[in-house]
C-alpha positions as a Markdown table, in Angstrom:
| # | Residue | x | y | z |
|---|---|---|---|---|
| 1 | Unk | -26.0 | -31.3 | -58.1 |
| 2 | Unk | -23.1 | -28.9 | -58.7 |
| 3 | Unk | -22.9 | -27.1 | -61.4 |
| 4 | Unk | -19.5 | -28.0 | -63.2 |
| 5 | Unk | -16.6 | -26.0 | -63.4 |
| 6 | Unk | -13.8 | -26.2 | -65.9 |
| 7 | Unk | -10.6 | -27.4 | -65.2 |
| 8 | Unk | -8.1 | -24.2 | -65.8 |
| 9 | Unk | -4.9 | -25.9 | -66.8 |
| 10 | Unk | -7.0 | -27.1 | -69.7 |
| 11 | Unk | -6.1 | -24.4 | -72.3 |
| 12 | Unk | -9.0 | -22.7 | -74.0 |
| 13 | Unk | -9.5 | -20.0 | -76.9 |
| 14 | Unk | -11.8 | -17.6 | -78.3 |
| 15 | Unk | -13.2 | -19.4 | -81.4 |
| 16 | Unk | -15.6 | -19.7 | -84.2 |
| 17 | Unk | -18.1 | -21.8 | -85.8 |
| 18 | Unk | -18.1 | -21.5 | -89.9 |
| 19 | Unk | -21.0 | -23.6 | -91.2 |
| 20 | Unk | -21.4 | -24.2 | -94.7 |
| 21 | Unk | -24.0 | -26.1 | -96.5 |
| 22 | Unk | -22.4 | -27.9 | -99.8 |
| 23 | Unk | -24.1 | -29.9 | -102.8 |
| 24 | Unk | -23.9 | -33.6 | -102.3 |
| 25 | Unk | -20.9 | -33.6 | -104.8 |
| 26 | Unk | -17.8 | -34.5 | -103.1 |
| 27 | Unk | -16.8 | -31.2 | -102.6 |
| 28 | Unk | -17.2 | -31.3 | -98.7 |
| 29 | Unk | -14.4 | -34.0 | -98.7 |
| 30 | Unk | -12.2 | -32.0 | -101.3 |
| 31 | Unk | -12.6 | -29.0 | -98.7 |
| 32 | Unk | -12.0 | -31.0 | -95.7 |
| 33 | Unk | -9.0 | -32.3 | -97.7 |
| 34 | Unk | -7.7 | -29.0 | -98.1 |
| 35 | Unk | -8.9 | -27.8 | -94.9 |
| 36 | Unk | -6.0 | -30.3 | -92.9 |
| 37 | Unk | -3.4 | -30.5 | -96.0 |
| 38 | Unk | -3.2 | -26.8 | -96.4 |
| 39 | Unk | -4.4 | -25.0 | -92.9 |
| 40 | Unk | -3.7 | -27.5 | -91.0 |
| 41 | Unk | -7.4 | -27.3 | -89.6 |
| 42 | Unk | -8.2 | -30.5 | -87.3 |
| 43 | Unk | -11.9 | -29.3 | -85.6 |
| 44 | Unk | -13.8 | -29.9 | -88.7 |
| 45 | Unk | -17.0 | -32.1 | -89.5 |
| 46 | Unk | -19.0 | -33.2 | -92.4 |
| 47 | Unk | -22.7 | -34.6 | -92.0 |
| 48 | Unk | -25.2 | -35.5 | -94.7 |
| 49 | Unk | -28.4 | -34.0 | -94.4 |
| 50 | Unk | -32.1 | -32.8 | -96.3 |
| 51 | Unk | -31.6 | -29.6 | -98.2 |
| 52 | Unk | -34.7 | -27.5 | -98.4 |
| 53 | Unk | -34.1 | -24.7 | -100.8 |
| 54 | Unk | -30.6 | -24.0 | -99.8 |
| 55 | Unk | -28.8 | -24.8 | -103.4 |
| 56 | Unk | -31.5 | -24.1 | -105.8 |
| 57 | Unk | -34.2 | -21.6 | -106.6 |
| 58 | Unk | -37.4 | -22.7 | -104.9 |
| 59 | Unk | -40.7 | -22.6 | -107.0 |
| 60 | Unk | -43.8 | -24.4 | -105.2 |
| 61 | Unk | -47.4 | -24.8 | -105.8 |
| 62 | Unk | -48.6 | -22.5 | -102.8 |
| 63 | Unk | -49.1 | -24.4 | -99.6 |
| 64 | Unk | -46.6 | -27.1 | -100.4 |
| 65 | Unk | -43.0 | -27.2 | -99.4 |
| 66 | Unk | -40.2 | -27.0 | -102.1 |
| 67 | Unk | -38.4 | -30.6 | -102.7 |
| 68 | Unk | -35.9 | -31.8 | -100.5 |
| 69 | Unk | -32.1 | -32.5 | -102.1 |
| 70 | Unk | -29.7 | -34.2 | -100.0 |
| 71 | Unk | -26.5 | -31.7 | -99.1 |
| 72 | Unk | -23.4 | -31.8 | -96.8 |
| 73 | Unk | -23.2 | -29.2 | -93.9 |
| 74 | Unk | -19.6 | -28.8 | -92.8 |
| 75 | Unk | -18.8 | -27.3 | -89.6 |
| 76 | Unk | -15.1 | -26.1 | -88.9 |
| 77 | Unk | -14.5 | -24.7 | -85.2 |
| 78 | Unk | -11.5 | -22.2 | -85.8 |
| 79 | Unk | -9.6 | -20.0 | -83.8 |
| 80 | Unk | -11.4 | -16.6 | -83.6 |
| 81 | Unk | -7.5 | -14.7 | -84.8 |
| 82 | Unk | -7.8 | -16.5 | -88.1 |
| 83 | Unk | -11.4 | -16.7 | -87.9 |
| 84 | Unk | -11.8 | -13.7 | -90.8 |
| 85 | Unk | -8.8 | -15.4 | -93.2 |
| 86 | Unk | -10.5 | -18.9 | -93.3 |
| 87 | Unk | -13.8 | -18.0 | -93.7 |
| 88 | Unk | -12.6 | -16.0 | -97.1 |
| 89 | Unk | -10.7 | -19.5 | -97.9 |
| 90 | Unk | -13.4 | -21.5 | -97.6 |
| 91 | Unk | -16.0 | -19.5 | -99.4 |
| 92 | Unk | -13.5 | -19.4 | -102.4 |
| 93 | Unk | -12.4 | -23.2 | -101.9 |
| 94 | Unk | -15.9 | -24.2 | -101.6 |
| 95 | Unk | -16.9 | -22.6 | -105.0 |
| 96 | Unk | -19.9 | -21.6 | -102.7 |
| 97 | Unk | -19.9 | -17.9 | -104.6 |
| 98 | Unk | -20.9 | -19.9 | -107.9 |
| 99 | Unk | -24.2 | -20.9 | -108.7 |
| 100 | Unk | -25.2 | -23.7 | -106.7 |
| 101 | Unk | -22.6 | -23.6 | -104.6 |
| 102 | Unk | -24.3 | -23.9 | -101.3 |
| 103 | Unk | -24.0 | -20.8 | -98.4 |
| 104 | Unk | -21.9 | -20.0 | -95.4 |
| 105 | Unk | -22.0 | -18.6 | -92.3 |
| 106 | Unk | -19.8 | -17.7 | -89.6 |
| 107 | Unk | -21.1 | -17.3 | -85.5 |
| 108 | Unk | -19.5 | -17.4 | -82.3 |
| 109 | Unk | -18.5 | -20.6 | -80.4 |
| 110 | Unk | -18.3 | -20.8 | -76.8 |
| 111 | Unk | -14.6 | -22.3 | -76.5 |
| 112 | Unk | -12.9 | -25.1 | -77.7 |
| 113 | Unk | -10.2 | -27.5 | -76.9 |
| 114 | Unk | -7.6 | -28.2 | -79.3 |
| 115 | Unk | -6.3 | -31.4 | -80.2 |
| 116 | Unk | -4.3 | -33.7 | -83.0 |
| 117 | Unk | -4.9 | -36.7 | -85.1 |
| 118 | Unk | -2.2 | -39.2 | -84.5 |
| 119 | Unk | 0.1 | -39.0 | -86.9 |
| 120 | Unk | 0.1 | -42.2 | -88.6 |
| 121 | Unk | -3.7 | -41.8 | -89.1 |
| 122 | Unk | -4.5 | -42.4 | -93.1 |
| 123 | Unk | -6.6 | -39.5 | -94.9 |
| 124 | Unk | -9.7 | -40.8 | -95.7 |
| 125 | Unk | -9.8 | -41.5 | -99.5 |
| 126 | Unk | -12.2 | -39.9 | -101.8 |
């Protein structure tokens, strides 16, 4: 099998992954919200998932885990120019610097394509 190679008039660009673990509050939409409405940011995600010790201070019985909460990890793929600028936005948008209000991280993505919702697509309502 050949290994597959890219097609070049596909336009690519150096991005980023910011990944941010939210409370199970709503608050992933109201960033996501904002994310589009304000940045125009399309390459974004939200998935539900077990929190273990992320939002909350952990205190365990020793050889037992801490208890699970259920959180929101959003993922945003943005280009690595603006990469810095967003990642402030969404750490202040996010509330994620007050207590409870989740963490953040920013990595490397290999590259990404970009595309747009069509435009008569209705925002999801909260």
């Amino acid at each position: 099998m050949k290994p597959q190679i890219p097609d070049p008039s596909i336009p690519r660009e150096d991005c980023r992954l910011i990944s941010c673990v939210l409370p199970d509050d709503g608050s992933d939409k109201r960033l996501m919200r904002a994310l589009l409405q304000e940045k125009q940011i399309t390459r974004a995600r939200s998935v539900g998932c077990l929190g273990l010790a992320v939002l909350a201070e952990a205190r365990t019985k020793y050889g037992e885990l801490p208890k699970r909460t259920m959180v929101r990890r959003v993922d945003v793929i943005v280009p690595a120019t603006e990469a810095d600028e967003l990642y402030d936005y969404i750490y202040h948008k996010a509330g994620i610097g007050l207590e409870g209000g989740g963490t953040i991280v920013m990595a490397p993505a290999a590259v990404a394509s970009s595309y747009a919702l069509p435009a008569e697509l209705l925002l999801e309502r909260e």
